[in-house]
C-alpha positions as CSV (number, residue, x, y, z in Angstrom):
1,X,13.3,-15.2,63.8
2,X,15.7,-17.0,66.5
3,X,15.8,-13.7,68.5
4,X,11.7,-13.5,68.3
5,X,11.4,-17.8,69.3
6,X,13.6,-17.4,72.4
7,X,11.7,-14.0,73.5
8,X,8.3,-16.0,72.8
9,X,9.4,-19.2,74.7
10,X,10.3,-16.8,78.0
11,X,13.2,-18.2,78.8
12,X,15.5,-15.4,79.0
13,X,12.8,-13.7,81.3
14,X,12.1,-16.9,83.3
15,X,15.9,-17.3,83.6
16,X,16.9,-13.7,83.9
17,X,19.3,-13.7,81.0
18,X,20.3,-10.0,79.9
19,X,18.8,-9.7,77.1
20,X,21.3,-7.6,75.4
21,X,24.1,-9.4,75.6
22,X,21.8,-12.5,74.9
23,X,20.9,-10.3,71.1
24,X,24.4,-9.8,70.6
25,X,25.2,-13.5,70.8
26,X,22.5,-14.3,68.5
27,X,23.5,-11.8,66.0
28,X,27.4,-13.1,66.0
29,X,26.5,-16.5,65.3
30,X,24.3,-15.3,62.7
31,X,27.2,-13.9,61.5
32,X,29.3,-16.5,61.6
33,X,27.1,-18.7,58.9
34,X,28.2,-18.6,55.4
35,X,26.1,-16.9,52.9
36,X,27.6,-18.6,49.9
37,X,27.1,-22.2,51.5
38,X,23.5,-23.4,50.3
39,X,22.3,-25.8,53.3
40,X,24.8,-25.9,56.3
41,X,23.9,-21.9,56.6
42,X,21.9,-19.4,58.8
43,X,18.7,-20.3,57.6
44,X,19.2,-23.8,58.2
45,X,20.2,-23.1,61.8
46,X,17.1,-21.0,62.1
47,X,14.9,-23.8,60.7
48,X,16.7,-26.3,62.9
49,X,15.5,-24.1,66.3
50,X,12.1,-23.6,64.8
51,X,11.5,-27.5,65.2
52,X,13.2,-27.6,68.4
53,X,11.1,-25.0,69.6
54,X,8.0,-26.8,68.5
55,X,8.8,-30.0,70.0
56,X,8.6,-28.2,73.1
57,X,5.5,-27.2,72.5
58,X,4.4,-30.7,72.5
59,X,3.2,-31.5,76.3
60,X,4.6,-35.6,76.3
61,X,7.7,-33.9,75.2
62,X,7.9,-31.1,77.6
63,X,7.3,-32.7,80.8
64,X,10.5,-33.9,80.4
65,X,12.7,-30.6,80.4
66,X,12.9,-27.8,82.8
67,X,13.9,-23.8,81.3
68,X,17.4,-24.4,81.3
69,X,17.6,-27.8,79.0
70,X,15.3,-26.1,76.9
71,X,17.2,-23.0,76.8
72,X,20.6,-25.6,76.0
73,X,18.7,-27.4,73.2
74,X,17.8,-24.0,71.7
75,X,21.6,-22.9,72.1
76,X,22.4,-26.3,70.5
77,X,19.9,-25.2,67.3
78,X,21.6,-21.9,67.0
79,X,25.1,-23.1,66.7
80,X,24.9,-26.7,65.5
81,X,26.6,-26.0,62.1
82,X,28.1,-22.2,62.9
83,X,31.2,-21.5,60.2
84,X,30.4,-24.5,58.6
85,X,32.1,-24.2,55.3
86,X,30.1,-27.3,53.1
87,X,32.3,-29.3,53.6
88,X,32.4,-33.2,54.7
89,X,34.2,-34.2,58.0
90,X,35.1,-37.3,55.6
91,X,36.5,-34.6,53.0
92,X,38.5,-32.6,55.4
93,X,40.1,-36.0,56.9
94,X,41.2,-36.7,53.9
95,X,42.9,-33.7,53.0
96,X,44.6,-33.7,56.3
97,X,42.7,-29.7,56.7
98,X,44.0,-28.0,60.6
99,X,40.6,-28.8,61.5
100,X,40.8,-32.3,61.1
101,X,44.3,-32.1,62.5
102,X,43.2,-30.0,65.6
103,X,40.2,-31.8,65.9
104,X,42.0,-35.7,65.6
105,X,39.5,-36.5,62.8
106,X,36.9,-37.3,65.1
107,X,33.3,-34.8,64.8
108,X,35.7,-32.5,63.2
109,X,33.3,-30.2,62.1
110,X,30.8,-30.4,65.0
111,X,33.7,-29.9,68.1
112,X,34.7,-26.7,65.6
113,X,30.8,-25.5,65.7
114,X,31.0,-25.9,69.4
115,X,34.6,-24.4,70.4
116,X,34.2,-21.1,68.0
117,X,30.5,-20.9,69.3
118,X,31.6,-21.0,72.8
119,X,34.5,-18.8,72.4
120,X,31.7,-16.1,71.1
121,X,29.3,-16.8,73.7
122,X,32.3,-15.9,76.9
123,X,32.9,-12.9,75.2
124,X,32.1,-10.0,77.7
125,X,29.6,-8.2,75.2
126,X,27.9,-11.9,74.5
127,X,28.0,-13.8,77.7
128,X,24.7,-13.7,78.3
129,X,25.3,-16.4,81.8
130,X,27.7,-14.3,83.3
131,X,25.5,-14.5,86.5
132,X,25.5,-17.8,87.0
133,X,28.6,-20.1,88.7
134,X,30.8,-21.7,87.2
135,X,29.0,-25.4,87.9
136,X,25.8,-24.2,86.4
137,X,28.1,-22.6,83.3
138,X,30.0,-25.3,83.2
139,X,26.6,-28.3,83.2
140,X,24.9,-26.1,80.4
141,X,28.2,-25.7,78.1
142,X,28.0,-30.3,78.6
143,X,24.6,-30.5,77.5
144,X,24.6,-28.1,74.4
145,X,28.0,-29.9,73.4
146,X,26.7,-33.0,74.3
147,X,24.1,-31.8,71.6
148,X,25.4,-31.0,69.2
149,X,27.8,-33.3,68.4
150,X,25.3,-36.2,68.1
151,X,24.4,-34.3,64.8
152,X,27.0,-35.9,63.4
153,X,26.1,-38.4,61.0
154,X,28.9,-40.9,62.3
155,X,26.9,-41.5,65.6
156,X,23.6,-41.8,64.0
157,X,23.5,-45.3,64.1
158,X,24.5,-45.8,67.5
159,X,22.5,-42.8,69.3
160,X,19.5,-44.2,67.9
161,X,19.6,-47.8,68.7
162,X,20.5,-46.9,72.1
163,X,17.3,-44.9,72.3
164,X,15.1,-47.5,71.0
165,X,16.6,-49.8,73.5
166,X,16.5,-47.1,76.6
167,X,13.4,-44.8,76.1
168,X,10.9,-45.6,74.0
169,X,8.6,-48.2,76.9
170,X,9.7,-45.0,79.5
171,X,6.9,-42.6,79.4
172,X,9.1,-40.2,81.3
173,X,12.9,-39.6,81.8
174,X,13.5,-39.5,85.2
175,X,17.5,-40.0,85.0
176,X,20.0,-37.4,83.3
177,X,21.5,-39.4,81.2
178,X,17.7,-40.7,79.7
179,X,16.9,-36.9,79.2
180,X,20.3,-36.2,77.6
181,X,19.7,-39.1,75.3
182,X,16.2,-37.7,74.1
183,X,17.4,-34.3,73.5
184,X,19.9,-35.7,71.0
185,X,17.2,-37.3,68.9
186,X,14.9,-34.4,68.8
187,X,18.1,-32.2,68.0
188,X,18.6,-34.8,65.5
189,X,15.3,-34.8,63.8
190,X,15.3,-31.1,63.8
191,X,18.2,-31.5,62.0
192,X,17.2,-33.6,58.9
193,X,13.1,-32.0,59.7
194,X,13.4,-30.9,55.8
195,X,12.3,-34.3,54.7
196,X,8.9,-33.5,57.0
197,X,8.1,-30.4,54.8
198,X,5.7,-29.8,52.3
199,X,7.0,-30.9,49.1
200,X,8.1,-26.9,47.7
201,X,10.2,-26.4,50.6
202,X,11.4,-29.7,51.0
203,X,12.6,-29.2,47.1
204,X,14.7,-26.2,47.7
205,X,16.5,-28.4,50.5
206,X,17.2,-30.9,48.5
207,X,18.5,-28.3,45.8
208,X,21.0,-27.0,48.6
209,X,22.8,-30.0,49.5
210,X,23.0,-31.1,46.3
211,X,24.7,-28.3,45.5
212,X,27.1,-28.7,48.5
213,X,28.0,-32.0,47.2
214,X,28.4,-30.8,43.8
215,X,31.1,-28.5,44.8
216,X,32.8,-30.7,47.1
217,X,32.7,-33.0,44.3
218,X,34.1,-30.5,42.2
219,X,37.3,-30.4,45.0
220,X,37.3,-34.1,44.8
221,X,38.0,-33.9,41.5
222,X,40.9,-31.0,41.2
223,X,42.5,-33.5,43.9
224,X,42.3,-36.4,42.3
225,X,40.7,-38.1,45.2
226,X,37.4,-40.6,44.8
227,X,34.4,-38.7,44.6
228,X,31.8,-38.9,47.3
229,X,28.3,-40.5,46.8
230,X,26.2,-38.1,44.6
231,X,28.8,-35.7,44.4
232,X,29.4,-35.7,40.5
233,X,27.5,-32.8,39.2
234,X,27.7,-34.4,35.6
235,X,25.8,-37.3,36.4
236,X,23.0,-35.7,38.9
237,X,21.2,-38.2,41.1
238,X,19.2,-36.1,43.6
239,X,16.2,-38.9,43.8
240,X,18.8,-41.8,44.6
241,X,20.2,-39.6,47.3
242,X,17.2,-38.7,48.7
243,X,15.8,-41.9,48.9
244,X,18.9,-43.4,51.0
245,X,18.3,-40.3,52.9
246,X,14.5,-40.6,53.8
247,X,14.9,-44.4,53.7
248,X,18.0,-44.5,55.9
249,X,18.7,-41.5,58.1
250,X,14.7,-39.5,58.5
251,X,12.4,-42.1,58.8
252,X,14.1,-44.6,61.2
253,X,14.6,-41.3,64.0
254,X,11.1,-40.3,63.5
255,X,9.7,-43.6,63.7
């Protein structure tokens, strides 16, 4: 389905992308998703470009973009939580895990998404912008960065009261930063979109995390460390959670 939005947006014909090493991209990040993980997974991903995709689709939101943000924000979709093991950046601080070493606890999980993503893309069979220079590489590796690590939770608040501040009275972004700024929040309502679904498949999203907190909790607990919020499998509370979540996180950013 990724594959099948990209080709339907025309943006690897419009930006002459080769479109096999373009496939083979797509198929190693596919890859790189955990099957056994029950949200942060492929499926997820794919569901996070399917929003991104329709936003574009959305003319007061398109005049905004040219081909090659778009392209970046779809990138961004693809690989926002690639080899993401369901797994807190708080929990993997805590345990002082090499990623949080590497990463200096800061967006530990989303500067891993980025670096093993980009390390697949410049692969000779993958890279897809091999005929571009180096600036152009080097501005569309920023922005889907730049992208994807506003999904992490940590920056919500800030992200979005800067864009309530900057954007909302401008009917068009006419500096870079203003447009960089707007991707994030559609990136970021693409990524918590599930709470916009129709009440079945919103259920079998909430089943997922819940699940992913479960087992963290589960960790927590073999540790001896304090368990998360909502992470105690024994004492379930999937309507608390998703109220705080709805109430706190979805409907402020899509307000």
């Amino acid at each position: 389905m990724s594959y099948h939005l990209f080709i339907k947006s025309g943006l690897i014909g419009r930006l002459h992308l080769n479109n096999e090493k373009f496939l083979n991209f797509i198929k190693e990040i596919e890859e790189g998703y955990h099957t056994d993980v029950t949200f942060h997974n492929a499926c997820h991903a794919t569901d996070v470009l399917h929003c991104m995709y329709y936003f574009s689709t959305i003319p007061n939101i398109s005049v905004n973009f040219k081909d090659w943000d778009l392209l970046a924000m779809f990138v961004a979709a693809c690989i926002h939580d690639y080899d993401h093991p369901g797994l807190s950046n708080k929990f993997l601080v805590q345990i002082g895990d090499p990623l949080a070493i590497l990463y200096n606890d800061k967006s530990v999980l989303e500067n891993h998404h980025c670096a093993m993503s980009f390390s697949i893309l410049f692969k000779e069979q993958n890279n897809f912008l091999e005929h571009l220079d180096k600036e152009k590489v080097n501005d569309f590796r920023e922005t889907v960065i730049s992208l994807v690590l506003a999904t992490d939770l940590a920056e919500h608040l800030q992200i979005l009261t800067l864009f309530k501040k900057k954007i909302l009275n401008i009917p068009k972004c006419v500096q870079r930063e203003d447009k960089i700024l707007l991707m994030k929040i559609l990136i970021k309502c693409a990524d918590v979109s599930n709470a916009s679904k129709d009440k079945v498949s919103y259920s079998k999203w909430v089943d997922g995390i819940m699940e992913e907190f479960y087992r963290q909790g589960d960790r927590e607990k073999e540790l001896n460390i304090p368990l998360s919020p909502f992470g105690n499998r024994d004492v379930p509370k999937p309507n608390s959670c998703q109220k705080s979540f709805v109430e706190f996180i979805a409907t402020p950013i899509f307000e």
